[in-house]
KETORTOR-247071 format. One record per residue: x, y, z of N, C-alpha, C in turn; residue in three letters. Coordinates in steps of 0.05 Angstrom, whole numbers, plus 5000, padded with zeros to 4 digits. Atoms other than C-alpha are relative to their C-alpha. Layout:
// residues N
XYZXYZXYZALA/...
***
This chain:
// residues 77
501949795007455963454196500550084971UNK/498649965024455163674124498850305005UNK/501549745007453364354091497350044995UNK/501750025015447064634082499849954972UNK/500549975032443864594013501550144985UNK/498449845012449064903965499150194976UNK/501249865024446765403917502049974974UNK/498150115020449865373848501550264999UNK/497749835002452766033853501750005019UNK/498549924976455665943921502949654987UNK/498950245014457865223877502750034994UNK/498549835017460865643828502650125001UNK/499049854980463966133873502449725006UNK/498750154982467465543910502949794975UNK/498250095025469765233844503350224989UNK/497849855007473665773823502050075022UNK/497549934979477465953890501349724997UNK/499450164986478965163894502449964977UNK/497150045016483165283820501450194995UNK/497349855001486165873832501650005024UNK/498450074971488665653906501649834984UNK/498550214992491464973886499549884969UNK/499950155029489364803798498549755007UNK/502450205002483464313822498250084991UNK/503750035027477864253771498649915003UNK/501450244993472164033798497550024978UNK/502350085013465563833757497550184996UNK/502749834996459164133747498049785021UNK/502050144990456163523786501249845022UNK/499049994974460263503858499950085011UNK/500849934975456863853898499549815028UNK/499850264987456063203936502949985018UNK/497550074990463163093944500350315018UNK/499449724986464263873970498549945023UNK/501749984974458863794018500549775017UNK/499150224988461463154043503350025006UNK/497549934986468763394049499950265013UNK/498949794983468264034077497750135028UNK/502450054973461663844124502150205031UNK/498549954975467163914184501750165007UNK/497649794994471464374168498450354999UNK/502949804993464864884155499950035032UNK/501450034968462564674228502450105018UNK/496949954985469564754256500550334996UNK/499549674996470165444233497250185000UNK/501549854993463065664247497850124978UNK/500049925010461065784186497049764989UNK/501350255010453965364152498749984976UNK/500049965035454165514077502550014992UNK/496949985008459665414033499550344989UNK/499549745000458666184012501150145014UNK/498849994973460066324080503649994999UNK/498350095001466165974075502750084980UNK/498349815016468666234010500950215011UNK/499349755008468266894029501550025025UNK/498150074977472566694103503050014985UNK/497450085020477266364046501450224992UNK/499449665020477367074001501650135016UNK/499349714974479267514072503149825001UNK/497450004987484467054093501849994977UNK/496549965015491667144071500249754987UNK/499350305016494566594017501449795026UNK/499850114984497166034059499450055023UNK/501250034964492466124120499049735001UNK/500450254981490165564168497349844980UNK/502050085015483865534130499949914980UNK/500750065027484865514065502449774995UNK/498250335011490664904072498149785008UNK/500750245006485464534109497549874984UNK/501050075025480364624057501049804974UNK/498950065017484764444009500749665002UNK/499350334988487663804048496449884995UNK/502650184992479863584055498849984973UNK/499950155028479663583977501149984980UNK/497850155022485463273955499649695012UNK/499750294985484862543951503349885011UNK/497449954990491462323994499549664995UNK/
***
């Protein structure tokens, strides 16, 4: 399952939590890749916008469940 359509602020938004969690820099033109890594981990937690998601990310505490396996789902391993 992927994400809906991503808006560019919810883009934006998602960019910046992803380099002050963990110093990943993503692009201005990977929305693709976001929506293709975090399709399942959206659906898994209920959630069907990455805005959504961010703002799950924002509430929870630093090392919560969520935001490692965001993180795991875009780091290439």
């Amino acid at each position: 399952m992927t994400l809906v359509r991503i808006t560019s602020t919810e883009y934006e938004d998602f960019r910046r939590f992803l380099e002050e969690a963990c110093g990943i820099l993503l692009g201005d033109n990977k929305h693709y890749l976001v929506q293709s890594r975090l399709g399942r981990v959206a659906s898994e937690s209920g959630v069907g916008s990455l805005g959504d998601l961010v703002c799950q990310l924002r509430r929870e505490r630093s090392g919560g469940t969520l935001r490692e396996r965001v993180i795991e789902a875009m780091t290439t391993n």
